[in-house]
C-alpha positions in Angstrom: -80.6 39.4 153.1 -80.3 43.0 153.5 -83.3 45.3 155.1 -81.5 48.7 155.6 -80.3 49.6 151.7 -81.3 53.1 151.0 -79.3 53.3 147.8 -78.7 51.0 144.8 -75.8 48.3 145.8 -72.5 50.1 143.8 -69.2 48.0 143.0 -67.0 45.4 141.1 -67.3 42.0 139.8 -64.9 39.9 137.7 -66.8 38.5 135.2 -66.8 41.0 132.6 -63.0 40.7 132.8 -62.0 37.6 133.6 -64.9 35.0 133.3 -64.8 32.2 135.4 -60.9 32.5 135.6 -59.9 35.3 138.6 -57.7 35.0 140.8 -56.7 36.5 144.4 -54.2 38.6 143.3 -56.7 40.0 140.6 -58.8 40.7 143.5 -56.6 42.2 145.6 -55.5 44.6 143.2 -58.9 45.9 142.0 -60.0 46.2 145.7 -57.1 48.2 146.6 -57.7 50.3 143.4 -60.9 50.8 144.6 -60.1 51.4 148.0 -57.8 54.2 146.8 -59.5 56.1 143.7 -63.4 55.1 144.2 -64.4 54.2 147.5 -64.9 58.3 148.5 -67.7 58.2 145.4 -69.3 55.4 147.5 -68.1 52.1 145.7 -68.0 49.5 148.0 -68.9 45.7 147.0 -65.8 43.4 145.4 -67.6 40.4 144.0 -65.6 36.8 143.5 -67.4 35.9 140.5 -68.6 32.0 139.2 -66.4 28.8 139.7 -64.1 30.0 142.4 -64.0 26.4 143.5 -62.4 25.0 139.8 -58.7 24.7 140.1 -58.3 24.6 136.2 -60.6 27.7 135.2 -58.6 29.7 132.6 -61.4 31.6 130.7 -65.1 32.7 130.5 -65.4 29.6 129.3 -66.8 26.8 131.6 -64.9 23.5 131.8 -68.0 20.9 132.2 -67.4 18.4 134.8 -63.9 19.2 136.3 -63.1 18.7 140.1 -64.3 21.2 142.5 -62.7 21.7 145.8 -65.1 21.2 148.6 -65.4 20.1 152.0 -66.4 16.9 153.9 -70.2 18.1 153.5 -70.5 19.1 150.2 -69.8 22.8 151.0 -68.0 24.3 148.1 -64.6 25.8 149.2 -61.7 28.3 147.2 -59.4 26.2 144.7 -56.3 26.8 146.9 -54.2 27.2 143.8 -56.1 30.4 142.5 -56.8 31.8 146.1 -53.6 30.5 148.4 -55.3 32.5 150.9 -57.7 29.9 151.5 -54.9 27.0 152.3 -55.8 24.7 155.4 -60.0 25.3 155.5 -59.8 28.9 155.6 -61.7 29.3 152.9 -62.3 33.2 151.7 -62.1 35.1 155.2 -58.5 35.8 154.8 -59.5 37.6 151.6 -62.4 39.0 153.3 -60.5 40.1 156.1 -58.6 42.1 153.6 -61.1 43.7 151.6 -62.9 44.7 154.5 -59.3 46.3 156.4 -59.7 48.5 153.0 -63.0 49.6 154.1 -65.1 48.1 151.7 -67.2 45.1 151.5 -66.8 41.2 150.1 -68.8 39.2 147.7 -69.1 36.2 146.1 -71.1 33.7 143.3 -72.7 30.8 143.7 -75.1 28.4 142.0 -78.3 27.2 143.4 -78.5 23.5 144.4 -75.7 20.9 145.2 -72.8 20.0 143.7 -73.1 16.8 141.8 -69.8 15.5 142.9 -71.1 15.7 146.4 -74.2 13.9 145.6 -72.1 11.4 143.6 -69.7 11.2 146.6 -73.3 10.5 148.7 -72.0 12.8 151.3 -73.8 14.0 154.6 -75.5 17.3 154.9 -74.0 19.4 157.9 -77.3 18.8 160.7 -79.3 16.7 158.8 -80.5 12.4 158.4 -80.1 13.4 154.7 -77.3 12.8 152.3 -76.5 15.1 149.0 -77.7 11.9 146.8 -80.7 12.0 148.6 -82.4 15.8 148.2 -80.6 16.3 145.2 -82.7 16.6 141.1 -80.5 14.9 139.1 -83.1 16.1 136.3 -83.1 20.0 137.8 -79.8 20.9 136.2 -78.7 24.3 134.8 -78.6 24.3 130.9 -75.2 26.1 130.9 -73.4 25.1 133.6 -73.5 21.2 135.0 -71.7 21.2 138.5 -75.3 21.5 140.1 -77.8 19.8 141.2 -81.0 21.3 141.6 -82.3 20.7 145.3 -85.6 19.1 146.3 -87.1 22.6 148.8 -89.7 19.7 150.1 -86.8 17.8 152.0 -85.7 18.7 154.9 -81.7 18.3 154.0 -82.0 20.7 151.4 -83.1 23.4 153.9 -80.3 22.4 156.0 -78.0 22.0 153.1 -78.9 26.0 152.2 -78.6 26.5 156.0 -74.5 25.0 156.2 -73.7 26.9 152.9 -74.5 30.4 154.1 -73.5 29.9 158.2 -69.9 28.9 156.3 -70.3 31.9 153.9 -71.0 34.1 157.2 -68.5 33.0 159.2 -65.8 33.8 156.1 -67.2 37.5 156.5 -69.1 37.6 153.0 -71.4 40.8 152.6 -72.9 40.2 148.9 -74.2 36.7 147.1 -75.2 36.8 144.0 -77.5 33.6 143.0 -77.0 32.2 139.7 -80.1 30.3 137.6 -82.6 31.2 139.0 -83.8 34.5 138.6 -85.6 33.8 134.8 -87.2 30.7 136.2 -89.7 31.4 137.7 -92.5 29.7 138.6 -90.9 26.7 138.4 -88.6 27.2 140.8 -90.3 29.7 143.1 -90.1 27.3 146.1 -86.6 26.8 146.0 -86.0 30.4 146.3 -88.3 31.2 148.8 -86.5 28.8 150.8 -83.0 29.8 149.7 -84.1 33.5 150.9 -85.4 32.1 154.1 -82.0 30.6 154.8 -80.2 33.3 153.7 -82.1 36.1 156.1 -81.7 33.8 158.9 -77.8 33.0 158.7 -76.4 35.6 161.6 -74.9 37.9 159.0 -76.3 40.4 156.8 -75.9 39.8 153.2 -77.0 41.8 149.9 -78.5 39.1 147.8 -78.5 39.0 144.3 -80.2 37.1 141.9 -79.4 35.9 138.2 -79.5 36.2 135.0 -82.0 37.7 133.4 -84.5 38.4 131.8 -86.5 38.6 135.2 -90.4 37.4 134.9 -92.3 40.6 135.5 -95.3 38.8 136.7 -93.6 37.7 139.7 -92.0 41.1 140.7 -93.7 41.0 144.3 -91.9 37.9 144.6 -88.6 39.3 144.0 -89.0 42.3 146.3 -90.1 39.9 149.6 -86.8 37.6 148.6 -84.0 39.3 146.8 -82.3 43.1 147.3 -81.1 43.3 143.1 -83.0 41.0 140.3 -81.6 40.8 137.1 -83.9 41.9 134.4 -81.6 41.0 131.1 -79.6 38.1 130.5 -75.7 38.8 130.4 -75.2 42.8 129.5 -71.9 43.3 126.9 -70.8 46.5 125.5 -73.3 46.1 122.4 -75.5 49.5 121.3 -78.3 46.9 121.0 -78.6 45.6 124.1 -78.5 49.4 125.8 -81.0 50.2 123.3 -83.0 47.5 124.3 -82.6 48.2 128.1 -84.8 51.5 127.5 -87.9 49.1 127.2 -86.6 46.9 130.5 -86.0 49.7 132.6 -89.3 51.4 131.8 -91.5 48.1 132.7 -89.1 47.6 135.9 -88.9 51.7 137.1 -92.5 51.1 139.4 -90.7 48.3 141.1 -87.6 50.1 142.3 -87.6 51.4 146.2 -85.2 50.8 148.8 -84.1 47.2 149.4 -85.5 46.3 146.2 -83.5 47.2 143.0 -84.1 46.0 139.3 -80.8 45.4 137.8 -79.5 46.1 134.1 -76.4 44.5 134.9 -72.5 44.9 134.9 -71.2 48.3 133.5 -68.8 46.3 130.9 -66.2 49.8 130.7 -62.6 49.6 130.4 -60.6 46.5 129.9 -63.2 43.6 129.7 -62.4 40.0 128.4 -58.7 40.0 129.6 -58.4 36.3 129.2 -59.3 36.5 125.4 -57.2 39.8 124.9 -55.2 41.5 127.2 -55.7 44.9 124.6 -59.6 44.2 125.0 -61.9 47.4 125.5 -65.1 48.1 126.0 -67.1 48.8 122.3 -68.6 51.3 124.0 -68.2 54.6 122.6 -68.0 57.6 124.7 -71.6 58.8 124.0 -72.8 55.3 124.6 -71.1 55.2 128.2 -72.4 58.7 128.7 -76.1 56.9 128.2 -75.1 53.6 130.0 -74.5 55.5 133.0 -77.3 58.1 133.0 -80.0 56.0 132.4 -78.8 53.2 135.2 -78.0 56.3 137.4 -81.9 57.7 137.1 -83.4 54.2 137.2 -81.4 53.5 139.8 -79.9 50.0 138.9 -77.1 48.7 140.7 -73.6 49.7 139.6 -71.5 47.0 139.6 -68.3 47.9 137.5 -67.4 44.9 135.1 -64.0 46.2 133.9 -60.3 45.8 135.4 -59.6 48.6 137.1 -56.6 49.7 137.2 -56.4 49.7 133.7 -59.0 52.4 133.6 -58.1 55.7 131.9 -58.6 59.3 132.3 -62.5 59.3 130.5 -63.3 56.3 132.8 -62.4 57.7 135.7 -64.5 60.4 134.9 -67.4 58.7 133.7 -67.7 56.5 137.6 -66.4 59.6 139.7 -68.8 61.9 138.5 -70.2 63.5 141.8 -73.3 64.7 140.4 -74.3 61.6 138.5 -74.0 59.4 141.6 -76.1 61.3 143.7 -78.6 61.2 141.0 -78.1 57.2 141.6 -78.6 57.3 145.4 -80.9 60.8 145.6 -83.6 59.8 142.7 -87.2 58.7 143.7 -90.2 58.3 141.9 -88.0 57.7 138.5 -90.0 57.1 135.3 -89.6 57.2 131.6 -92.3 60.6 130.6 -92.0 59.7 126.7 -90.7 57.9 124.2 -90.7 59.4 120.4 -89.3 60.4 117.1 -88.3 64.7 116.8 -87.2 65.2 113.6 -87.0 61.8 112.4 -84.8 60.9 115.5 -85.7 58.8 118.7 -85.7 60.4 121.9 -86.1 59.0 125.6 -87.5 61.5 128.2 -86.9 60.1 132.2 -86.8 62.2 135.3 -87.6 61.6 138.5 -87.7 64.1 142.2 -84.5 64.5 144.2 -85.0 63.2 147.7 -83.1 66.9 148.6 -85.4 68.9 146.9 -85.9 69.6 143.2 -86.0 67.7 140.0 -83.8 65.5 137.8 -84.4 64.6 134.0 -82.3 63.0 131.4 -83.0 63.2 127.7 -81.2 60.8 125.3 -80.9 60.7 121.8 -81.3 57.2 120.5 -81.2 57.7 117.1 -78.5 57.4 114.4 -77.8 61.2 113.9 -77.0 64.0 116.2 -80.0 66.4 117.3 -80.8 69.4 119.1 -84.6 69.1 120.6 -86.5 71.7 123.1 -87.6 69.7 126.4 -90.9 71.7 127.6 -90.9 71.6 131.7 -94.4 70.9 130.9 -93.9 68.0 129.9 -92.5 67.6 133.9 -95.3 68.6 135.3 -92.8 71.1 137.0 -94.2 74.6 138.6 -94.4 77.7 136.4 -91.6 80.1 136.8 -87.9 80.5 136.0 -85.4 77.2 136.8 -82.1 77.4 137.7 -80.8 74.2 135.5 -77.6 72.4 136.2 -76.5 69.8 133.6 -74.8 67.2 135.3 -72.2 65.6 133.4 -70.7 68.9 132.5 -71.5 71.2 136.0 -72.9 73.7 133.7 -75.6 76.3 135.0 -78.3 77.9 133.1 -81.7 79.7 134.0 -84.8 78.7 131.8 -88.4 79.6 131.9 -90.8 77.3 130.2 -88.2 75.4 128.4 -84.5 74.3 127.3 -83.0 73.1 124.1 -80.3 70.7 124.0 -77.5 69.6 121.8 -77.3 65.5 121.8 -75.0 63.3 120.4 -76.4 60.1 118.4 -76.4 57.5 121.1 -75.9 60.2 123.8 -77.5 61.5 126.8 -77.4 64.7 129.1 -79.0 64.3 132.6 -80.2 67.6 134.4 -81.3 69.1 137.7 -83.4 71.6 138.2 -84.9 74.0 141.0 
């Protein structure tokens, strides 16, 4: 686990795209995209998303049951077939090893608990008395994915069963785990993650670690900031106005929480080409307004950006909307963000957020979540900012105004505009 993360985790994971289904090449590609169009904006993370270890993945559809490749201690391990990099136990540091020689940093999924093969297989735990059969819950299972067990945290195998998995994923070079099923269980399986933590923190290597899927329980937020560096506080985002909308309520409950180390997360930024198995013409839904507010609002709150799309299919307006200077120092310079209102104008919604720059002055983002375009006044009152004349820069756009007391602004339906001001 990470202790020294001053700024929100920012980079690209596969699912959004390709499912379960991606391959090295696939990865190679979109980190050497990155490498060369995005890392200077401070992208960084490529994350191997779920079921690396099927051979026979083909979609986001998960294929119950089929043969994982693993090792001789029930360690899951690359399906050589998708990632030929990881022929004769080298499992992912040759693709490590590459991603980092781009400068950036590696990732990957996994699920929490045991594979049921190896418990079926009654295989020994690496250091421990213990085999898989005998830590694992046969009745702890995920409801949407079955090649886990869930693991017994009182046993001592199933802390040294956490222990082998991440010294193997430290010694491949991995930088970033994200945890799947187990982020919207709490309490029930508090113990287990503790312990999964514990493991993690003390592997040799430091390691971002993720959590999953949403919606996170907000009763046990302490929890997640003494365990995790990003919770996910929705279930699976997708390029749906309904779910943003809804993510306005999230982010508001979630904004107190967020602090370095510790980072709510709205998910995957599902832009460009997404669902390439189903459709290699697939696009994000998105419109250009609604990206506009994706980002803004992630940017102020200070989620995670973790790119869903293929990138090098990105076009001109993409490449704008992630390279925007302005908007990503919002992301890494914001503190103290919170929503100030919520309410109709003129028979519209609006969303009020700002928050301090940690350089000096003030950000704010108004969004018009209504069906119809608007043009409302925002009172710096309503900031609490000082009396006197602002200089106002608006930064999608770079443009500069001065303003005394107030500013009107022009908005989009289903747009946003993000400021700073001194």
């Amino acid at each position: 686990m990470s202790n020294v993360m001053n700024k929100a985790p920012m980079g690209w994971n596969s699912w959004d795209c390709y499912g379960a289904a991606v391959d090295e090449a696939t990865v190679r590609k979109n980190a050497k995209f990155m490498a060369d169009n995005l890392k200077a904006c401070g992208w960084e993370y490529v994350v191997v998303d779920i079921q690396w270890a099927g051979p026979d993945a083909k979609d986001h559809e998960y294929i119950p049951f089929q043969k994982l490749a693993m090792d001789e201690y029930g360690r899951l391990i690359p399906a050589v077939n998708r990632f030929p990099s990881s022929v004769n136990g080298a499992g992912f540091k040759p693709l490590a090893d590459y991603v980092h020689s781009l400068g950036l940093k590696f990732g990957i999924h996994i699920m929490r608990g045991i594979p049921r093969q190896a418990a079926a297989a009654h295989l020994p735990i690496l250091g421990s008395s213990q085999t898989a059969d005998q830590v694992a819950q046969a009745s702890n299972v995920c409801e949407w994915n079955p090649d886990m067990y869930g693991l017994n945290p009182k046993k001592e195998g199933s802390r040294k069963y956490y222990e082998s998995i991440f010294s193997l994923y430290a010694s491949w070079g991995v930088d970033f785990i994200k945890l799947d099923d187990i982020c919207r269980e709490m309490p029930r399986l508090k113990d287990e993650l503790v312990l999964i933590s514990d493991c993690l923190r003390n592997c040799g290597r430091e390691m971002v670690f993720s959590i999953s899927p949403g919606p996170a329980v907000l009763d046990f937020a302490e929890t997640y900031k003494q365990v995790a560096n990003m919770w996910r506080i929705t279930d699976d985002f997708w390029d749906k106005w309904e779910l943003l909308y809804a993510m306005f309520e999230r982010a508001e409950k979630w904004s107190v929480h967020t602090g370095a180390g510790n980072w709510p997360d709205a998910d995957m930024l599902p832009i460009g080409p997404i669902l390439q198995d189903y459709d290699k013409n697939s696009r994000t839904k998105f419109t250009e307004d609604e990206q506009y507010t994706m980002l803004t609002l992630w940017s102020i709150f200070r989620s995670p950006l973790m790119i869903g799309g293929e990138m090098t299919g990105f076009d001109e307006f993409t490449m704008k909307l992630i390279t925007n200077e302005r908007i990503l120092k919002m992301h890494s310079d914001s503190r103290h963000s919170h929503q100030v209102w919520r309410k109709s104008i003129d028979g519209i919604e609006h969303v009020l957020w700002t928050s301090v720059s940690q350089e000096g002055g003030q950000y704010f983002a108004v969004f018009n979540t209504g069906e119809s375009d608007s043009e409302i006044s925002i009172d710096f009152a309503d900031l609490e900012m000082p009396d006197g004349k602002k200089e106002v820069c608006e930064l999608w756009s770079g443009e500069t105004c001065v303003a005394e007391g107030s500013i009107s602004i022009k908005l989009n339906k289903h747009g946003a505009k993000a400021f700073l001001a001194f």
